[in-house]
C-alpha positions as CSV (number, residue, x, y, z in Angstrom):
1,X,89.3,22.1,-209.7
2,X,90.6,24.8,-212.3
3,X,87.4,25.0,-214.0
4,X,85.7,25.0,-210.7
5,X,87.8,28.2,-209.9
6,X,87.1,29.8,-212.3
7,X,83.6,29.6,-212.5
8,X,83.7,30.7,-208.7
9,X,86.5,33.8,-209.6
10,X,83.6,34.5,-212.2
11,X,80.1,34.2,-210.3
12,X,82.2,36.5,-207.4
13,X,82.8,39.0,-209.9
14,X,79.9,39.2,-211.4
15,X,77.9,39.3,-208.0
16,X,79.7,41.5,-205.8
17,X,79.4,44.1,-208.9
18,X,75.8,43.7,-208.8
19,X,76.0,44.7,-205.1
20,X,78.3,47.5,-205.4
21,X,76.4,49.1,-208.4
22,X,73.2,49.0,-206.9
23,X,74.7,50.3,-203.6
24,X,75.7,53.3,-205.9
25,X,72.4,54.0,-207.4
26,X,70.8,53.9,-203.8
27,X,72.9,56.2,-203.2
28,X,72.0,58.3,-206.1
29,X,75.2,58.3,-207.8
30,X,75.7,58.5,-211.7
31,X,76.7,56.1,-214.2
32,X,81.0,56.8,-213.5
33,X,79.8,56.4,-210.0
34,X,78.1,53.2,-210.2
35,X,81.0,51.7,-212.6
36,X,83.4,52.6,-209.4
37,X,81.2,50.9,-207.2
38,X,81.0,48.0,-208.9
39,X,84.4,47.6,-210.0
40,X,86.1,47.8,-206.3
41,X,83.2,45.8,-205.1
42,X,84.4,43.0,-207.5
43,X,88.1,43.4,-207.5
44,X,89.0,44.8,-204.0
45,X,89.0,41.7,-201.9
46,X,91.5,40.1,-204.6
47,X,93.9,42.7,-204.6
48,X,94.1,42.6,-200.6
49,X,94.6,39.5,-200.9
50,X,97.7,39.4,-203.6
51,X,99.0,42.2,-201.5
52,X,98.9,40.1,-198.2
53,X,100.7,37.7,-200.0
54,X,102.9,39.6,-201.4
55,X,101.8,38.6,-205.5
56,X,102.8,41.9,-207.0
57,X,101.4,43.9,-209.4
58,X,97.9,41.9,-207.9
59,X,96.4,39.8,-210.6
60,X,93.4,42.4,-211.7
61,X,96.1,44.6,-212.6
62,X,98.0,41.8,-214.6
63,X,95.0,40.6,-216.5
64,X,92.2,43.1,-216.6
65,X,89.5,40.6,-217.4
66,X,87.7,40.5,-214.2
67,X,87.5,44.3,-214.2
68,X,86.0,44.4,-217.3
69,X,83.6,41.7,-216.4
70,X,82.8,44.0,-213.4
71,X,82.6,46.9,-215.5
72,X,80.4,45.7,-217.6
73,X,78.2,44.3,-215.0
74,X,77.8,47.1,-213.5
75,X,76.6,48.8,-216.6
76,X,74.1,46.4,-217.5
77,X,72.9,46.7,-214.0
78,X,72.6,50.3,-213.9
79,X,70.6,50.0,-217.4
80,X,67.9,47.9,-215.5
81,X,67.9,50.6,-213.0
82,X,67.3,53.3,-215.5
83,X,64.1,51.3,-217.1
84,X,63.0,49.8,-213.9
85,X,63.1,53.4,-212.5
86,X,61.0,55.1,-215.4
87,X,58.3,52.8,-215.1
88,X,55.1,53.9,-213.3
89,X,54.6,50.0,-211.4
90,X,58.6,51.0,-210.0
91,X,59.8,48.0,-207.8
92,X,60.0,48.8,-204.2
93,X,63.0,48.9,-203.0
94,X,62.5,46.0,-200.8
95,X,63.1,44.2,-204.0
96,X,66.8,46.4,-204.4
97,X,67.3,44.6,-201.6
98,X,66.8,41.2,-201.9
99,X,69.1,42.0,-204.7
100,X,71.7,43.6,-203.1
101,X,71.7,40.7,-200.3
102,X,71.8,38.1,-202.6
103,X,74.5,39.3,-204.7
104,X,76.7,40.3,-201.7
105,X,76.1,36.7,-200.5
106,X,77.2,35.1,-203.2
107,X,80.3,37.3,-203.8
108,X,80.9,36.6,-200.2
109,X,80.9,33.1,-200.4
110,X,82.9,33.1,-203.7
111,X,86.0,35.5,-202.7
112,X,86.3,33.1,-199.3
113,X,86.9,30.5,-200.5
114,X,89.4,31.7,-203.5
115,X,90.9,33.5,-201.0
116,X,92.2,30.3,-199.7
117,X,92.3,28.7,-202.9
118,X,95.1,31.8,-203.6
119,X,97.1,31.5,-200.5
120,X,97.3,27.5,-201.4
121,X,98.1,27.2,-204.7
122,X,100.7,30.6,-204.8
123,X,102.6,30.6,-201.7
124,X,104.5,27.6,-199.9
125,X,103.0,28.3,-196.1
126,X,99.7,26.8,-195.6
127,X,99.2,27.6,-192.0
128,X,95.6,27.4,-190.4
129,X,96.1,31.1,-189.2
130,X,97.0,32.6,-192.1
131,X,94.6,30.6,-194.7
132,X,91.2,31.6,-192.6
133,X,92.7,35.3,-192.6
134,X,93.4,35.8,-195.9
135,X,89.8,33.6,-197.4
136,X,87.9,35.9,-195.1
137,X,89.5,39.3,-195.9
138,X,89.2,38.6,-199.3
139,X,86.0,37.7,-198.7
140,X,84.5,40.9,-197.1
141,X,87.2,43.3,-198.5
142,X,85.2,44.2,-201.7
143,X,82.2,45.0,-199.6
144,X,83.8,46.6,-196.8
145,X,85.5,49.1,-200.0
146,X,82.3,49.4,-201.1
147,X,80.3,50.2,-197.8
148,X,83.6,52.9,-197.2
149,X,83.2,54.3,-200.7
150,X,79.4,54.9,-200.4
151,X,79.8,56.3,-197.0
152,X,78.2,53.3,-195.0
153,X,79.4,52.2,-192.0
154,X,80.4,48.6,-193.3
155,X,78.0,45.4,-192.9
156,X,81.0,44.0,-190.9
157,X,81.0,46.5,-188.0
158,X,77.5,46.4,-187.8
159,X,74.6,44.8,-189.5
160,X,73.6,41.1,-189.2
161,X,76.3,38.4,-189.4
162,X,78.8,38.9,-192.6
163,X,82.2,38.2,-190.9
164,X,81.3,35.3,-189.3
165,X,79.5,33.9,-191.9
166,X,82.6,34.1,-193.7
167,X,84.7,32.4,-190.9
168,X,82.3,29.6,-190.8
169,X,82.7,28.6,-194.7
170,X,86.3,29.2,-194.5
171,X,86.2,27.3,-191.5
172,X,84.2,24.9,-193.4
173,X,86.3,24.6,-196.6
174,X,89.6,23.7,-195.0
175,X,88.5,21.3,-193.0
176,X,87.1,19.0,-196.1
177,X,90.0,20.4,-198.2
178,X,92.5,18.6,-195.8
179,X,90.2,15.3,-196.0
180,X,90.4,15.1,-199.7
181,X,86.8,16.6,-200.5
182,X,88.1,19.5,-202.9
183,X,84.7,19.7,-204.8
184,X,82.7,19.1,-201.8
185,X,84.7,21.6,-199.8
186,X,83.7,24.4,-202.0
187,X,80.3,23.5,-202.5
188,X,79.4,22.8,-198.6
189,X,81.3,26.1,-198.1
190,X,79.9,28.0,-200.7
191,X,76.0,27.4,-199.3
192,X,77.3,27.6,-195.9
193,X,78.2,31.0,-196.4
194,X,75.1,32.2,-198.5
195,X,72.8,30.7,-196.2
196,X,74.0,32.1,-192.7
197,X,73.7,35.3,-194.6
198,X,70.4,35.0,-195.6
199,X,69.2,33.7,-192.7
200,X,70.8,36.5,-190.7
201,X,69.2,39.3,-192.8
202,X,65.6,37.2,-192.2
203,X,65.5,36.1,-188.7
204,X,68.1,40.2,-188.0
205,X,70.9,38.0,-186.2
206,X,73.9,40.3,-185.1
207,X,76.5,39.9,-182.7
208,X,76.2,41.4,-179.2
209,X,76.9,45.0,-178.9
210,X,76.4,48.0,-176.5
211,X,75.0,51.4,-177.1
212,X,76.9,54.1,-175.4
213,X,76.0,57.2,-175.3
214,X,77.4,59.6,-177.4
């Protein structure tokens, strides 16, 4: 389960600082800009979630190596963006995002589930109530950063179905996790997650909501 972890701790990371970077260069920001971006993207959901628990200083300050994988992400991807955008055949930016949904899914799904994977392995209460909270603010907390710092209204509060999503693979993942199914649990939650978000953002899914006047 360890290596499983980490490769999760890892593929979150790395795909929630795709999303945040190319967030930033949609938004037209420079390079420092898009490093930001992508660096809370990655990190912020980690360090609500060692706050909530009260691990202090949180773990990206302790051991900086997920930042600098984030960094570093984020500079690779804004490379691409610098040749993709010089070329005369540009990608449309349907293809940004695809990209951007994708990542954000997977960092979704990823951050969930070590959410709860945090709040079980560092603190002694493993209530049902406070293990869904804490996978699914760690969860969207690096894109709710993100959509704050790029001066979106977040995905959460209004686009398709992010939250929930997240509810059902936490939902989902500690259900199997108290049968005995660790592996399964975070594979079953994992594509859960990813795949209510991309169906969402397909078939445009969203909660009810009214539209009052302003």
């Amino acid at each position: 389960m360890d290596e499983l972890m980490f490769f999760l701790e890892i593929l979150g990371t790395i795909s929630f600082s795709v999303s945040g970077a190319i967030e930033a260069m949609k938004k037209k920001m420079d390079l420092l800009g898009v490093l930001v971006l992508g660096l809370v993207t990655a990190v912020g959901g980690g360090i609500i979630r060692d706050l909530i628990i009260g691990k202090l200083p949180p773990a990206s300050f302790r051991n900086p190596r997920n930042a600098l994988i984030a960094i570093a992400t984020a500079f690779v991807a804004f490379l691409i963006g610098v040749i993709v955008s010089r070329r005369k055949e540009n990608l449309h930016s349907v293809l940004w995002n695809q990209a951007l949904l994708i990542s954000d899914a997977l960092g979704l799904g990823a951050f969930t589930i070590l959410g709860i994977q945090g709040v079980w392995q560092q603190t002694e209460e493993h209530g049902t109530a406070l293990l869904l909270f804490v996978g699914v603010i760690t969860g969207v907390g690096g894109g709710l950063i993100r959509d704050i710092f790029a001066g979106n209204v977040p995905y959460i509060f209004r686009k398709h179905v992010y939250a929930t999503a997240s509810i059902a693979g936490a939902v989902a993942y500690l259900v199997l996790q108290r049968l005995g199914y660790l592996r399964l649990a975070v594979f079953v939650s994992l594509f859960l997650v990813v795949v209510l978000r991309l169906l969402a953002a397909h078939y445009e899914w969203n909660l009810p909501r009214v539209e009052l006047p302003e």
